[in-house]
C-alpha positions as CSV (number, residue, x, y, z in Angstrom):
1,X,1.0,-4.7,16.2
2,X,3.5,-4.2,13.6
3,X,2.9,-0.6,12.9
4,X,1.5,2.7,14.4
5,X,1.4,6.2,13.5
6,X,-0.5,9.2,15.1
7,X,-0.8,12.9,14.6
8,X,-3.9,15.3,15.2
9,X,-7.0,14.1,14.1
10,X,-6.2,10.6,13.0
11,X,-4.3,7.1,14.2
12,X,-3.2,4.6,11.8
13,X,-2.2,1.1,13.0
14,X,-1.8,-2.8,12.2
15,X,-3.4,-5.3,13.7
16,X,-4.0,-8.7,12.5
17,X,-2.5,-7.8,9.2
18,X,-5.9,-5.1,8.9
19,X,-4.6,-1.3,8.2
20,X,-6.9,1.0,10.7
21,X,-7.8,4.2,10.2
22,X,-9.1,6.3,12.9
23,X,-10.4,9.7,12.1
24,X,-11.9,12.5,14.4
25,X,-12.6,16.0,14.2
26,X,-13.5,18.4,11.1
27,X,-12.0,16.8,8.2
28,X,-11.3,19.3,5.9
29,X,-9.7,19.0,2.1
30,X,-6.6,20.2,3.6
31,X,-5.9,17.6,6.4
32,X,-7.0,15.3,4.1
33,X,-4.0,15.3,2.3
34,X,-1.9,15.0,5.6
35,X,-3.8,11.3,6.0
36,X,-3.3,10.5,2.1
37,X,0.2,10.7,2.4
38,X,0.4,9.5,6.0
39,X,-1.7,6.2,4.7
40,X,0.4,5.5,1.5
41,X,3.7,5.4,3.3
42,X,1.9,3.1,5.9
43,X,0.5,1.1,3.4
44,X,3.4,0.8,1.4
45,X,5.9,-0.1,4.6
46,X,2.9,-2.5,6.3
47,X,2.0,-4.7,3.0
48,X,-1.8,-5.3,5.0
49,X,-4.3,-7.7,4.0
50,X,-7.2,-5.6,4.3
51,X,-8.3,-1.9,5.2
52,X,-10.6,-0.7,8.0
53,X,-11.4,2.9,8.5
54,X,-13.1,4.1,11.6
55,X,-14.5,7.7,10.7
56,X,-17.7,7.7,13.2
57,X,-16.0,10.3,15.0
58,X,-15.3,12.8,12.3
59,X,-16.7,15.7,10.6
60,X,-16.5,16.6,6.9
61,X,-17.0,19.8,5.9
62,X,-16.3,19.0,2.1
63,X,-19.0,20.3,-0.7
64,X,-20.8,17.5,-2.5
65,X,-18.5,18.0,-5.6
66,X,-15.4,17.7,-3.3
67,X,-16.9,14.8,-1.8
68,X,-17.7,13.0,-5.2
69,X,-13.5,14.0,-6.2
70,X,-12.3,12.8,-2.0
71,X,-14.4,9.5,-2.6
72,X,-12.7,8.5,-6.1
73,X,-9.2,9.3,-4.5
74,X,-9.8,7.1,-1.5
75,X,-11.5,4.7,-3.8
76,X,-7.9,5.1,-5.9
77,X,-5.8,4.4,-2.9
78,X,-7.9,1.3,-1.8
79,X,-8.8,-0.5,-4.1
80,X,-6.3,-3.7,-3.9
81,X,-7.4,-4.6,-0.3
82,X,-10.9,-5.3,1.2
83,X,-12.1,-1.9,2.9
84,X,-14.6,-1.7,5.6
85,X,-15.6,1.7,6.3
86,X,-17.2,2.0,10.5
87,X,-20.0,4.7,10.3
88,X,-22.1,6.4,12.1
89,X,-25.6,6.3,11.1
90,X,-26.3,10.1,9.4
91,X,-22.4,9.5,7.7
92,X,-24.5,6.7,5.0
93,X,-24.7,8.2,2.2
94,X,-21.4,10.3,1.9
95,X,-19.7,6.7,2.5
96,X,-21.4,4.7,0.0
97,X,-20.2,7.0,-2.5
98,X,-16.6,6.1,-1.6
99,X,-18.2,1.9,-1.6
100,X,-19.6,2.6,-4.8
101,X,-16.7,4.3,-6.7
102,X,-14.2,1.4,-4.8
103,X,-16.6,-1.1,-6.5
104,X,-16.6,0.8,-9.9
105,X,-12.8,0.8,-10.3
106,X,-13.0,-3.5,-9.4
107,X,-12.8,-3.2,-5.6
108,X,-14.5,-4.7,-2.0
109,X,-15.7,-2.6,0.5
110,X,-18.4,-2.8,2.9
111,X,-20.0,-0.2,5.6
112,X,-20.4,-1.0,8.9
113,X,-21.8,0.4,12.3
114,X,-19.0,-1.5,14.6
115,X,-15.8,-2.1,14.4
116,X,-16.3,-6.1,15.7
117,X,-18.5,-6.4,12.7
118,X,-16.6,-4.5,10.4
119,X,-12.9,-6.9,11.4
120,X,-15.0,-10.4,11.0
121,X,-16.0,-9.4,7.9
122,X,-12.6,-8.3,6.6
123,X,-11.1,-11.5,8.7
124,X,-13.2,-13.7,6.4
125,X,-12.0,-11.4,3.1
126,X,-8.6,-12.1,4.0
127,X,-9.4,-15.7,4.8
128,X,-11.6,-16.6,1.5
129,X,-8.2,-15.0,-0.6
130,X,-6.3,-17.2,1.2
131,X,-8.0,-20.0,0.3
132,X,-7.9,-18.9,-3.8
């Protein structure tokens, strides 16, 4: 693992040149600038292949309008490197919105329901830009 970094309410690591995000707890707009800042430094100082973010055990209390402005940021931030975005069922639709701005600004990214799916997939991403 080339890099780690913890404080309360998320993880980030390195593993297999993939960037992991873990989030849990209430995510609010406030500590969700702690994690912006916290993941551009990472990402910055890692160089990754590929993005995975684990948020099944979080809880945003963001308004719809907030969401739609947190989802274009994220989507900002991510969009060189495949992102795969571990869910939990009833988190759907607030995800796809950060999928479907990613995509909008020339972006991959892909929701998942495990994190074994969610790594394959990015494993082959990294593999098939290899291979270009």
């Amino acid at each position: 693992m080339a890099a780690n970094y913890a404080m309360p309410g998320f993880e980030i690591r390195v593993k297999d040149g993939i960037l992991e995000l873990r989030t849990d707890g209430e995510r609010t707009e406030e500590n969700g600038q702690d994690t912006e800042r916290a993941f551009g430094s990472l990402v910055a100082h890692a160089q990754p292949d590929a993005l995975l973010f684990d948020v099944r055990e979080a809880t945003y209390t963001l308004s719809p309008s907030r969401w739609k402005e947190r989802a274009a940021v994220v989507a900002r931030m991510t969009r060189d490197y495949p992102l795969a975005i571990v869910i939990r069922d009833d988190q759907l639709v607030l995800n796809n919105e950060v999928i479907t701005r990613l995509r909008e600004m020339g972006g991959t990214g892909k929701t998942f329901t495990t994190r074994t799916e969610a790594r394959a997939w990015l494993l082959e991403q990294i593999r098939v830009k290899a291979g270009s």
